[in-house]
Biotite code that builds the C-alpha atoms (Angstrom):
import biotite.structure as struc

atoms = struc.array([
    struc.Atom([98.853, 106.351, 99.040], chain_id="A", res_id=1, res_name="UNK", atom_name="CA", element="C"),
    struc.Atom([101.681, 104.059, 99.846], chain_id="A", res_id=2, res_name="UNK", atom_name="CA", element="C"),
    struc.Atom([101.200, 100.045, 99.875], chain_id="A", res_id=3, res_name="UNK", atom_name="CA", element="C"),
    struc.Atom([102.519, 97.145, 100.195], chain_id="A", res_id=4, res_name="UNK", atom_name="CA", element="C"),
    struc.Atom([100.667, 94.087, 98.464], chain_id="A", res_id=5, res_name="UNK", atom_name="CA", element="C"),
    struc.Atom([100.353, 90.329, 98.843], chain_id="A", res_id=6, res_name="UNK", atom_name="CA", element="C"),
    struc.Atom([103.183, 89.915, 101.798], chain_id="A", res_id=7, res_name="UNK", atom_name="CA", element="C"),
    struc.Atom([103.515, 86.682, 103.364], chain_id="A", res_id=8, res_name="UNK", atom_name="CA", element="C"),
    struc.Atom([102.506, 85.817, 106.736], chain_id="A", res_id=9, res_name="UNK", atom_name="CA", element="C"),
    struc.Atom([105.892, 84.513, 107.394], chain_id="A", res_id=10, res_name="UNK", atom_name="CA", element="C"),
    struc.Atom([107.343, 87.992, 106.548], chain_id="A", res_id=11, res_name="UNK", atom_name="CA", element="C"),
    struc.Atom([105.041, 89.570, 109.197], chain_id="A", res_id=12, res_name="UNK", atom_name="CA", element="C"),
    struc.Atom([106.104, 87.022, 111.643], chain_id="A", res_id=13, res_name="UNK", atom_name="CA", element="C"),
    struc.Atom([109.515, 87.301, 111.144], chain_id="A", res_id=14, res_name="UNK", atom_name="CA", element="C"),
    struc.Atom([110.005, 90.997, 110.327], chain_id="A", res_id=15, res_name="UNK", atom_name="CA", element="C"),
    struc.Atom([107.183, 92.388, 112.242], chain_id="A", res_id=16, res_name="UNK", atom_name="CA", element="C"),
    struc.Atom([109.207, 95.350, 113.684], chain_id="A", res_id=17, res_name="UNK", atom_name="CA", element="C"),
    struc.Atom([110.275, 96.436, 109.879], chain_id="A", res_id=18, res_name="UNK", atom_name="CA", element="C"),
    struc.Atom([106.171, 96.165, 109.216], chain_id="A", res_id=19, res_name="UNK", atom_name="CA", element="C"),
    struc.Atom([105.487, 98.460, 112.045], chain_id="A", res_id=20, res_name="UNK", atom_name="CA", element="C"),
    struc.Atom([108.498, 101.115, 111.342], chain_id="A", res_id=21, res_name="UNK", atom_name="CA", element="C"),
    struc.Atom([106.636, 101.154, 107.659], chain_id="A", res_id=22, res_name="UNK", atom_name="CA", element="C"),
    struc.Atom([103.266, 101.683, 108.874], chain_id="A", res_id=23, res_name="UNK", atom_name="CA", element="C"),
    struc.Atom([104.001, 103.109, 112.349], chain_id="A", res_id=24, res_name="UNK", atom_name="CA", element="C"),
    struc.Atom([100.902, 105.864, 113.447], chain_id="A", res_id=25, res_name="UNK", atom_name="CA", element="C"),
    struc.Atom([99.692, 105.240, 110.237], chain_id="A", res_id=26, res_name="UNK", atom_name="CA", element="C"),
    struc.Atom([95.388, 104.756, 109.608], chain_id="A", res_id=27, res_name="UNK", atom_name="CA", element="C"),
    struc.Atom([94.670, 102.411, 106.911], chain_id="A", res_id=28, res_name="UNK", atom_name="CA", element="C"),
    struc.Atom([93.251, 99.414, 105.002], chain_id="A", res_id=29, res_name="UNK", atom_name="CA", element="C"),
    struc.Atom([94.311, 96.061, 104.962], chain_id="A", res_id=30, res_name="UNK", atom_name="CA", element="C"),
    struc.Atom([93.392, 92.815, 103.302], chain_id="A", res_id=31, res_name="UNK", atom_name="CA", element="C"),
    struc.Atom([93.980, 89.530, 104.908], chain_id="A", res_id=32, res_name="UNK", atom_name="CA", element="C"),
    struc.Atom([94.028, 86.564, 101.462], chain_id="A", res_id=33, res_name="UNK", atom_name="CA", element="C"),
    struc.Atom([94.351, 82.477, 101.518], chain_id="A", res_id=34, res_name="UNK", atom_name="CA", element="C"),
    struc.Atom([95.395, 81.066, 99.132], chain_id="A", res_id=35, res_name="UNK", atom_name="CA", element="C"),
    struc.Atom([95.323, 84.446, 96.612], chain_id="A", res_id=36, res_name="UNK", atom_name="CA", element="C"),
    struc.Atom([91.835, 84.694, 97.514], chain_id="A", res_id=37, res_name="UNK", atom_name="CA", element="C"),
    struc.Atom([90.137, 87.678, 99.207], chain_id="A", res_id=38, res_name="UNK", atom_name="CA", element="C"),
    struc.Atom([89.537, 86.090, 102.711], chain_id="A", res_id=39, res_name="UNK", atom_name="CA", element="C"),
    struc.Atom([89.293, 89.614, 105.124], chain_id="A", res_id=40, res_name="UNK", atom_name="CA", element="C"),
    struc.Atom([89.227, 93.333, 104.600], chain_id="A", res_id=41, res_name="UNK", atom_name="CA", element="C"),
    struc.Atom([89.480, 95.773, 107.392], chain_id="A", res_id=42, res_name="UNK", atom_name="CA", element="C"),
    struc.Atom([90.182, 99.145, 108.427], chain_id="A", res_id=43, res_name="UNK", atom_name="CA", element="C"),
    struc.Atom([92.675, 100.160, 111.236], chain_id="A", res_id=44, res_name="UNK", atom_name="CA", element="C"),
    struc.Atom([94.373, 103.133, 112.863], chain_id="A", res_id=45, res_name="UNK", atom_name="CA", element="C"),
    struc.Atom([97.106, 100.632, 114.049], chain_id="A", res_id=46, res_name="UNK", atom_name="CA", element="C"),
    struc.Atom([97.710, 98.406, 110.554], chain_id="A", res_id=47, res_name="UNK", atom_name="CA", element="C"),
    struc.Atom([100.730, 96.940, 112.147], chain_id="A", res_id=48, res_name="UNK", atom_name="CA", element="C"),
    struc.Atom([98.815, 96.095, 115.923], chain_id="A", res_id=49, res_name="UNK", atom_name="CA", element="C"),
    struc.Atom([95.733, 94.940, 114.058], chain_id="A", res_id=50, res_name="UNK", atom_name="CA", element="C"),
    struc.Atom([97.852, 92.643, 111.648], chain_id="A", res_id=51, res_name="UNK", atom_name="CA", element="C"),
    struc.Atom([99.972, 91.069, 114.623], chain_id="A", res_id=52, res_name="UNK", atom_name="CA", element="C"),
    struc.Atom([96.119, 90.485, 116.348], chain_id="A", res_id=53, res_name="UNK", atom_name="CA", element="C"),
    struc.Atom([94.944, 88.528, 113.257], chain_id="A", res_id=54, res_name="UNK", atom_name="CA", element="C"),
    struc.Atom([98.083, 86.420, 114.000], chain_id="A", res_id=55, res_name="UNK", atom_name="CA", element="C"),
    struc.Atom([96.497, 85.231, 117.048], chain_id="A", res_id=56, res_name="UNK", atom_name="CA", element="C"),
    struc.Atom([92.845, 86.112, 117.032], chain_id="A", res_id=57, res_name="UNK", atom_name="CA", element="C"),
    struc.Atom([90.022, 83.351, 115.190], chain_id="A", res_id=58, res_name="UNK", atom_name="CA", element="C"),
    struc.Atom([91.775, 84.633, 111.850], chain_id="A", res_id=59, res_name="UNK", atom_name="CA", element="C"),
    struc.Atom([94.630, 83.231, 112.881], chain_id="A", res_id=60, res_name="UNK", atom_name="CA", element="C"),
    struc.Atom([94.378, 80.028, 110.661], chain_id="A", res_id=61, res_name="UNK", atom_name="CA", element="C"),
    struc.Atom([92.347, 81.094, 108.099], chain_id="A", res_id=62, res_name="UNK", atom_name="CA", element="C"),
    struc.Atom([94.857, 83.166, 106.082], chain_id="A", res_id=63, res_name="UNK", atom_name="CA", element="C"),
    struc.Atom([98.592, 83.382, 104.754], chain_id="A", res_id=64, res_name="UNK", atom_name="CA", element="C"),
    struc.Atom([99.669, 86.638, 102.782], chain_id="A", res_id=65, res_name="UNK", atom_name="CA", element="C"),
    struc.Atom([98.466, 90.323, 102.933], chain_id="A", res_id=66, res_name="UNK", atom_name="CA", element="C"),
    struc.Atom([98.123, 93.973, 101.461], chain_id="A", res_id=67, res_name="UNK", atom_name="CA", element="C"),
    struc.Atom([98.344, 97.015, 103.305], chain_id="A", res_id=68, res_name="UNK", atom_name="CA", element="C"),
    struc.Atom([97.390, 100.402, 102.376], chain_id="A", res_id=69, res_name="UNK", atom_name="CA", element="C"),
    struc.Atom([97.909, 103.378, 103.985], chain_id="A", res_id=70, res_name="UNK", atom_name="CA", element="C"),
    struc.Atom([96.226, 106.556, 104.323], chain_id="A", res_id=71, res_name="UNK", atom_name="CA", element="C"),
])
């Protein structure tokens, strides 16, 4: 399993294509936090397209870092 844990949502905003490469056609689980707390978990076959949605979606506000694992 590779991962990548407790990433800012600045560095998903800003870097979003090096986010993508990483996970790109990769299933998998991610976990959406505020303030180091578990806010979110969910599973997608597009970690990178269902990250960038939670950037604008009624998430949007309600977190600031995340972990992605993929399968």
């Amino acid at each position: 399993v590779e991962y990548i844990e407790k990433i800012s949502k600045d560095i998903l905003i800003n870097y979003s294509r090096v986010i993508k490469n990483y996970s790109k056609g990769r299933n998998g689980i991610y976990v959406l936090y505020r303030k180091n707390k578990l806010y979110y978990v969910g599973l997608a076959s597009s970690l990178s397209g269902r990250l960038n949605s939670h950037l604008k979606d009624r998430h949007k506000d309600n977190w600031d870092t995340f972990s992605m694992y993929l399968t």
